[in-house]
Every structure is written in C-alpha cells, then in structure tokens.
C-alpha positions as CSV (number, residue, x, y, z in Angstrom):
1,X,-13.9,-13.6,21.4
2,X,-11.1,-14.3,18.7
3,X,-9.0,-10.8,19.0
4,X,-6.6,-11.3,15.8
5,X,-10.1,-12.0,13.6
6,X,-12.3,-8.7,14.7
7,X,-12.9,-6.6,11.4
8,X,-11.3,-3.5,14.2
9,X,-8.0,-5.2,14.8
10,X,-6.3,-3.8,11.9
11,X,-2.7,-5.1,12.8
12,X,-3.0,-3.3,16.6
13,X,0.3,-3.5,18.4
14,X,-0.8,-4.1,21.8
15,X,-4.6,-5.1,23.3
16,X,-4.2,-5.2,27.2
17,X,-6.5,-5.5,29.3
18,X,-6.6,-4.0,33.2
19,X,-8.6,-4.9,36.3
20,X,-8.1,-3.5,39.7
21,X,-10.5,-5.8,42.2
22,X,-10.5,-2.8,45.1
23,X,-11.8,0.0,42.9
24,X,-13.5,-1.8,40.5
25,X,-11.7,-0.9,37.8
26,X,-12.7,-2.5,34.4
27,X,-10.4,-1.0,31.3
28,X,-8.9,-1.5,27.8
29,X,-5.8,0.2,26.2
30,X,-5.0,-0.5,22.5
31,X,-1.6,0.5,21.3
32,X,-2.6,0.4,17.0
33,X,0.7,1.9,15.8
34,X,4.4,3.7,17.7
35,X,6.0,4.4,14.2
36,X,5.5,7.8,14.2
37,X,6.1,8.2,18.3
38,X,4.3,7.0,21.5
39,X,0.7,6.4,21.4
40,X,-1.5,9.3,22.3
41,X,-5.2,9.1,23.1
42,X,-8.1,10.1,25.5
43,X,-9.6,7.4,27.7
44,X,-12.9,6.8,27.5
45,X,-15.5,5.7,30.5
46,X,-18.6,4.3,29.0
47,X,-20.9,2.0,30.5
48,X,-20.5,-0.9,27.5
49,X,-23.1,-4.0,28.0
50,X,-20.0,-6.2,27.8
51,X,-16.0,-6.6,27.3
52,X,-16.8,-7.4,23.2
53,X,-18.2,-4.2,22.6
54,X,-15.9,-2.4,24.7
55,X,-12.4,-3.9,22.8
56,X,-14.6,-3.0,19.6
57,X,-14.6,0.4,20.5
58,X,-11.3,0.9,21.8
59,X,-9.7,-0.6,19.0
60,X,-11.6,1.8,16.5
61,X,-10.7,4.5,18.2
62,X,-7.1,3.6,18.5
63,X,-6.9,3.1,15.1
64,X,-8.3,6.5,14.4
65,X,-5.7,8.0,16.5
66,X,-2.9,6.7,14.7
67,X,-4.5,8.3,11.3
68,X,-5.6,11.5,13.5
69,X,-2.3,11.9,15.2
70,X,-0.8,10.9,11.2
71,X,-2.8,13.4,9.4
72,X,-1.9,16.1,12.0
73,X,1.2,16.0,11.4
74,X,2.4,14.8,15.3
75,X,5.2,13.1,16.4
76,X,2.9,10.4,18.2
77,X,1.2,6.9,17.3
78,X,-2.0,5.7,18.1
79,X,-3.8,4.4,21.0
80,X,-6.9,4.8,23.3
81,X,-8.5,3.3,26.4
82,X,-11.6,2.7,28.0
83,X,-12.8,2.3,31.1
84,X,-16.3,0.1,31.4
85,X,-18.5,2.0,33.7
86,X,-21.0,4.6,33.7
87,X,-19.5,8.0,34.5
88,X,-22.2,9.7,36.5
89,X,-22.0,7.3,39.5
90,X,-19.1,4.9,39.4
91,X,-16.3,7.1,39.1
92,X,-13.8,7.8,42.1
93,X,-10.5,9.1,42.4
94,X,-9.2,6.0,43.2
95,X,-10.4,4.4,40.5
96,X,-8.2,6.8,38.3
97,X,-5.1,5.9,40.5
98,X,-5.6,2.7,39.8
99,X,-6.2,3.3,36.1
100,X,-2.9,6.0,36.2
101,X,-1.2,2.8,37.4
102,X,-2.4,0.8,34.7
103,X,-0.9,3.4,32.0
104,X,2.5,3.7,34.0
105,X,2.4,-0.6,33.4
106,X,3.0,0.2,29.9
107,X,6.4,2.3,30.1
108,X,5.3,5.4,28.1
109,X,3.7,3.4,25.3
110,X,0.8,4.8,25.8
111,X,0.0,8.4,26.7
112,X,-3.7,9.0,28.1
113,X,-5.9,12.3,28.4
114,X,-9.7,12.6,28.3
115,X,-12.1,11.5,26.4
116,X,-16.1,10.8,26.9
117,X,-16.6,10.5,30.2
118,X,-13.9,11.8,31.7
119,X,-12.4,14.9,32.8
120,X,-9.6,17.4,33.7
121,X,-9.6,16.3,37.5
122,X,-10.3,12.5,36.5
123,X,-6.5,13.4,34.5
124,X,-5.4,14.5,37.7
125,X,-6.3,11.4,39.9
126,X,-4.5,9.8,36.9
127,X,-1.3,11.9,36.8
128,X,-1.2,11.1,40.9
129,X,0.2,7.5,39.4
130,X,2.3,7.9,36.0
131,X,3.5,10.8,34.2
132,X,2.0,9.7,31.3
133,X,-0.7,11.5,30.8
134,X,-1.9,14.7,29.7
135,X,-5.0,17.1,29.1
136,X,-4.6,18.5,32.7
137,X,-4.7,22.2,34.1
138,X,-2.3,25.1,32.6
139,X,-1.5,28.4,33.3
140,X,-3.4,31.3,31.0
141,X,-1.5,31.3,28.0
142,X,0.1,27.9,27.9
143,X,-1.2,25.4,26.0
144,X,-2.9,22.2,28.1
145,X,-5.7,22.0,29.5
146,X,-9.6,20.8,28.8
147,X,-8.6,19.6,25.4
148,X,-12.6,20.1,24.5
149,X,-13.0,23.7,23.3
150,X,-9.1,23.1,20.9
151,X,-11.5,20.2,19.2
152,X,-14.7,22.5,18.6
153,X,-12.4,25.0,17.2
154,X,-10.6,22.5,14.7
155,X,-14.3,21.5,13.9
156,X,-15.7,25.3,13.7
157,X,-12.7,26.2,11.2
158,X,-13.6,22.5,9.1
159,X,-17.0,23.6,8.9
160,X,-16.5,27.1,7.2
161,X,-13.7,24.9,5.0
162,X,-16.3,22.4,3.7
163,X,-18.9,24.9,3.3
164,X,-16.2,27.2,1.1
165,X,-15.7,24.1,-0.9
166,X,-19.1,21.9,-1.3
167,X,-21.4,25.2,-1.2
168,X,-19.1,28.6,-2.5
169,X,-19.9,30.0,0.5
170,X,-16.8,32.5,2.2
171,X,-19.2,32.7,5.3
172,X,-21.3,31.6,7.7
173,X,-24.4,33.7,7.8
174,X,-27.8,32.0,6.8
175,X,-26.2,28.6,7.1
176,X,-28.1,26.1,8.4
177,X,-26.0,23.2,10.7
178,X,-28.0,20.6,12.8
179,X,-25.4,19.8,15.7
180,X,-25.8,16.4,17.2
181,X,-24.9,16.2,21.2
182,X,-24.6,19.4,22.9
183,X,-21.8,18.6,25.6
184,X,-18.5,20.2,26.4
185,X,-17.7,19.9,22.3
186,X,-20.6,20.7,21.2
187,X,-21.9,23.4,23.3
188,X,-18.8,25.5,22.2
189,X,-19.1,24.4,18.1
190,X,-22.5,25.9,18.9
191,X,-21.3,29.5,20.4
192,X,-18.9,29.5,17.7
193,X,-21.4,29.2,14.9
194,X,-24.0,31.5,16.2
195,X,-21.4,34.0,16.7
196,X,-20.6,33.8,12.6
197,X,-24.8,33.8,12.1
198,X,-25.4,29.8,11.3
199,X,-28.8,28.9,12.0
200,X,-28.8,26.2,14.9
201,X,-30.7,23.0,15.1
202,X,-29.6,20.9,18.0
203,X,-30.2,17.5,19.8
204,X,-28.9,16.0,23.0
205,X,-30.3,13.2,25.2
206,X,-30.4,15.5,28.1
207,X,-32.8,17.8,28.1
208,X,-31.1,20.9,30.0
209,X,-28.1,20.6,27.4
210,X,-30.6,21.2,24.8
211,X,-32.4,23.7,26.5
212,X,-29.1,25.7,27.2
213,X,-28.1,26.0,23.7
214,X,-31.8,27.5,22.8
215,X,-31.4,30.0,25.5
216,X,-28.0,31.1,24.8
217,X,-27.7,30.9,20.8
218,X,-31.4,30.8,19.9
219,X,-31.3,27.2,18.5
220,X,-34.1,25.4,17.5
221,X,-34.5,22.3,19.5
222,X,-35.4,18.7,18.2
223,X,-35.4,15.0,19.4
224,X,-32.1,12.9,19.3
225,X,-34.3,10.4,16.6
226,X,-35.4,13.9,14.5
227,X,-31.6,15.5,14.4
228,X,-30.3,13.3,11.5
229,X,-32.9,13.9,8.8
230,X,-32.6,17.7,9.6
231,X,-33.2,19.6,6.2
232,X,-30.0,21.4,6.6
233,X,-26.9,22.6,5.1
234,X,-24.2,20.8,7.6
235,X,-24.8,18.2,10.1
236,X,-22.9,18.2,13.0
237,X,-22.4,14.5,14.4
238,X,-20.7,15.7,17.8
239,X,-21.9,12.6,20.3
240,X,-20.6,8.6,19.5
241,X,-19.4,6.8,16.8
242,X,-21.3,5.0,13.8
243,X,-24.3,7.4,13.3
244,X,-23.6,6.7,9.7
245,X,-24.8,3.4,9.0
246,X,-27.2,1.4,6.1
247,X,-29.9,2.5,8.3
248,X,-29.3,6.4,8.7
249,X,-28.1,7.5,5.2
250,X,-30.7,6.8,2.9
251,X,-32.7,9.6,5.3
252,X,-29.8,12.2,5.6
253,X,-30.9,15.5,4.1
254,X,-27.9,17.4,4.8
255,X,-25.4,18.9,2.3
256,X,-22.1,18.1,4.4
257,X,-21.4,15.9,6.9
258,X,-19.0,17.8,9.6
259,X,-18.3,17.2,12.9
260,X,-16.5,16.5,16.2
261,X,-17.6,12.5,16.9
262,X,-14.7,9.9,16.3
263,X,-15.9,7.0,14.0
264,X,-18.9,8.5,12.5
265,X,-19.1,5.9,9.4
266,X,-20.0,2.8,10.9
267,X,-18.0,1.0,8.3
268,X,-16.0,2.4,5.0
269,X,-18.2,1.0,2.8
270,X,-20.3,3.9,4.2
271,X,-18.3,6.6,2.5
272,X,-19.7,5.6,-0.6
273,X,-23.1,5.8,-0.1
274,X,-22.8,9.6,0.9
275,X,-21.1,10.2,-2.2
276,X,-23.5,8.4,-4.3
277,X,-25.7,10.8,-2.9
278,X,-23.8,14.1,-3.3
279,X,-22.7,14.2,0.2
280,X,-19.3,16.1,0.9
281,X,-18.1,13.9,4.1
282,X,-15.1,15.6,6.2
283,X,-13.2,12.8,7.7
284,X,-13.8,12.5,11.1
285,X,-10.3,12.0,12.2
286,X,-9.1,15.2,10.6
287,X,-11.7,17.5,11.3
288,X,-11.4,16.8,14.9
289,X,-7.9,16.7,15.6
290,X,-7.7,20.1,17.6
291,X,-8.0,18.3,21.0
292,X,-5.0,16.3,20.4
293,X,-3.0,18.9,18.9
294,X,-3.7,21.0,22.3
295,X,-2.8,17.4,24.2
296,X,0.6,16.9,22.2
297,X,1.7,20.3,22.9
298,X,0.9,20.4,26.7
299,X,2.7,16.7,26.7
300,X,6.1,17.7,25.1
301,X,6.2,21.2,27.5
302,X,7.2,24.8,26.9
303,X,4.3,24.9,23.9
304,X,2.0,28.5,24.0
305,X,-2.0,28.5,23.5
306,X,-1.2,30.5,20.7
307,X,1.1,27.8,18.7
308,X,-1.6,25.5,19.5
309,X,-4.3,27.5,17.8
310,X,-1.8,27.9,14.8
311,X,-1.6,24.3,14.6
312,X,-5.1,23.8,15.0
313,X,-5.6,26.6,12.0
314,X,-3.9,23.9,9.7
315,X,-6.9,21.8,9.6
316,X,-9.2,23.6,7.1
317,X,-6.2,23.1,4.7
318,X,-5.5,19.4,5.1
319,X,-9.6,19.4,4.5
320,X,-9.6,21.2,1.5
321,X,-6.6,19.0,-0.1
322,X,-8.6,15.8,0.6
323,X,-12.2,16.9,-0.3
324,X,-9.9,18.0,-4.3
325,X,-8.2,14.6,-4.5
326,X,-11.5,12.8,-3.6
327,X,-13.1,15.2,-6.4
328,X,-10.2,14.6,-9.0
329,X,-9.8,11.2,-8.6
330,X,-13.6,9.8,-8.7
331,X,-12.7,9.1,-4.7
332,X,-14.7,9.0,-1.4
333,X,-12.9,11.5,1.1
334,X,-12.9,8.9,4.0
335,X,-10.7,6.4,1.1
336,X,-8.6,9.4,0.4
337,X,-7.7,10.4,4.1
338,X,-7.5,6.7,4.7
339,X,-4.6,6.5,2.1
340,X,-3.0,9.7,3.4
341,X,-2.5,8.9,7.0
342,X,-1.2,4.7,6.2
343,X,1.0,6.2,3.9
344,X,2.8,8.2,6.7
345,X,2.3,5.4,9.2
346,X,4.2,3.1,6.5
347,X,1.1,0.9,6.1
348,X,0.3,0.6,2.6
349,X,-1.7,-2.3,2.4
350,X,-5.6,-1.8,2.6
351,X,-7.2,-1.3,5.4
352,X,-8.5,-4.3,7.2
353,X,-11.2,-2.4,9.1
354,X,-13.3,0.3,8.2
C-alpha cells in the first residue's frame, strides 16, 4: 500500500497506525489538517476486511472533519480514527484503555469521541487513559454527551432548509423522506419528522430497528436494496459512506439528497451527476455537523445545551448560502462547500480526493 499515492490522502498531516498485542487492539488515526486548532473526530469501530480499506476510510473521514469542523465555524482541525473490529462482540473496556492510550501518544493532536460503533461508555474506558477525548456523560443542561441526537437535529433543521429552497415548501406536512439506517441518528431524524407530519419510508439491515420506527412513527418499511430508488421527496442517507456512486444514481428518484452519513458521494465527480439530474445535494459535511458542535462545546467546558442548539441552528443558513452560490454560479453544491471550507483551512489548491 503506497500511503502518499491513495486518491484519500489529500496532503494528511499524520497517518499512525496503533496495535496493542494484549487487547487486540487494531486502529488508525489520521490527523488531515491543525490550522484551524486540534483535530477533532469520532472513532470508528468497523469490522473492515483489511488495513487498506480501513486507512481508506479513516482518511476520508478525516478529511471531512477538517471541512465539517471548517464549515462550522470551530476552532478545531480535522482528524478521525478507527478501530478494525466488529462492535457487537470484540469490544472490551480494555480494549478502549488501550486505544485512550493510543490518543494520549499523540499529545492533544488529536481529540476523539464516538462514531459508528462506539459509544458513550466506550468514551469513558477511553477517557480512563487521556484527556483527550470527549462525547462523554453531562449533567441536564450542559452541553456533552451522546453527540447522536445534536447530529439528527442539525440534519432535521437541513432538511426543512433544502426543502424551503429546492421545493417552496415553509413545512413539513405531506412530505415524503425515505431515511436510510434507523440507528441512534436515524431513529431520532425519524421522531423529528413525524412529529412535523413527513411521511416516512425507512430501511435498516436490522430488522427490529425497522420495525421500531413503523410502530412508533407509522413508517412504511422497505428492504435496505429498495430504500434508494424510493419515489420520494428527500432521501435520507443516515448509515455509511459512498451510497452515491455510478451505480446508485442513475436509479435515484428523490428530489433532495439530505442526510446524516459522512461521505455519501463516493467520489466528487458524483456531485455532478445529481445535478445533471436536477438533484439538490446538501453537503454531507455540513448538514451533519451538530454532533461535533455538541462535542466541541463539551471539550472546551463551561458551554450550555442551549448554546449548543443555537449553534447547531446555524446550519440551515450555511445550507441555504451554498445550495444559491451553486445555483448562481452553474456549480455543484458539494464543489461549492468544497471551496468554502479549503478556503478557511488555507488550502486553495484543488482537491486531491473526492
């Protein structure tokens, strides 16, 4: 594997890689940019088929958090790590420790917190080892915490902005949105749609998440395969990257592409297709930046749940000014949001990777 050559390296920083023989600990952390402050980002545990398509991933994601963290408007860089394993059976406190001392190897260049796969007591295990590291428990009121339901709000508030824009609508009654990948996310984008009177399609590979949705919000249920090609007004992509791809677009029947999954265009190339056919994208990146906001604030102390959720209200804006420059200047949104965040990062040049 030639590192400096990968489409995803984009100019990273820092790619180190972490092994502890007596937990079994397999992980990545990617460091893409500190100009604007420390690099923030979740770490993901995923059970990748090898270490290629696990520094693939991390380094995408990194570099999304550098233009997330950018287009947010947070004093932090980018970064993100995973963990190779599969979450349901090979995850122990210990393993944590050893990944909390991984992080602490890195002097604060990295901040962690959770991602797919991992959880508010996994941070915990974690914080047992470094201080750097947030997304843990907080008192009502404060802000910290399951960064999950500050991400389906950012995403909920994105929603009703792209749907103001791409189809005049001022609510959410009668609107259609198929959500992809009903977890901790997802679940909560879907109680905060029905409660505003969208019309729920969902899919999940597990069953009972599915099921739990129809219960609760009346949602109609279809197969993860089926949940793409939804004839709907919004499509939700809240599971794992690159669901956009050569493959899925030419069978997209949605109106606007909105949701909480990092990486959604499998490359930026991508972004063009969906405009060709008259597809209003939301940049994944900045429609999904309410769990980071809620981490940031927790990290730097003495921050309230209700700042958060003002910052978090600033996201339907940032939208709205991206989806009018894409309009006025002939542009795909994911180009124009790519522009935005290098240009407060102090990278000009193109992107290498899309």
């Amino acid at each position: 594997m030639e590192l400096f050559e990968l489409r995803e390296f984009d100019a990273h920083e820092l790619v180190v890689f972490g092994h502890d023989d007596a937990t079994g600990l397999r992980a990545v952390i990617a460091v893409h940019s500190t100009a604007l402050g420390p690099a923030a980002g979740g770490c993901r545990m995923w059970p990748y088929p090898g270490t290629a398509e696990a520094v693939a991933d991390v380094l995408r994601l990194s570099r999304g958090m550098s233009y997330k963290n950018a287009m947010a408007g947070l004093a932090f860089g980018g970064g993100k790590a995973v963990i190779i394993g599969d979450s349901s059976r090979a995850k122990t406190p210990q393993l944590f420790e050893a990944f909390g001392r991984f992080v602490d190897s890195l002097g604060g260049r990295y901040i962690t917190a959770e991602d797919v796969g991992t959880t508010v007591a996994d941070m915990a295990s974690v914080a047992r080892t470094t201080r750097y590291v947030s997304g843990l428990g907080a008192a009502p009121g404060e802000a910290g915490g399951d960064p999950g339901p500050k991400t389906a709000l950012g995403v909920h508030l994105g929603i009703k902005a792209a749907v103001r824009f791409g189809l005049g609508r001022s609510d959410l009654s009668g609107v259609s949105v198929a959500v992809q990948g009903a977890g901790g996310v997802g679940y909560r984008l879907c109680a905060m749609l029905a409660r505003e009177g969208a019309r729920l399609t969902v899919a999940d590979v597990r069953p009972a998440a599915v099921e739990r949705v129809c219960d609760e919000f009346g949602a109609r249920a279809v197969s993860p395969e089926e949940v793409l090609a939804q004839p709907v007004d919004v499509l939700s992509p809240c599971a794992l990257g690159a669901v956009l791809n050569p493959t899925s677009i030419p069978g997209l029947r949605a109106r606007i592409i909105a949701g909480a999954a990092n990486n959604q265009l499998a490359q930026g190339q991508d972004g063009s297709v969906l405009k060709a056919a008259g597809i209003l994208y939301a940049p994944d990146y900045v429609i999904n930046a309410g769990g980071i906001i809620s981490v940031a604030h927790e990290y730097r102390g003495g921050g309230s749940e209700a700042a958060v959720i003002a910052d978090i209200q600033g996201i339907p804006a940032r939208l709205t000014e991206i989806f009018e420059r894409a309009r006025s200047e002939n542009r795909t949104t994911n180009a124009v949001a790519d522009q935005m965040a290098r240009e407060r990062l102090g990278r000009h040049s193109p992107p290498q990777a899309a």
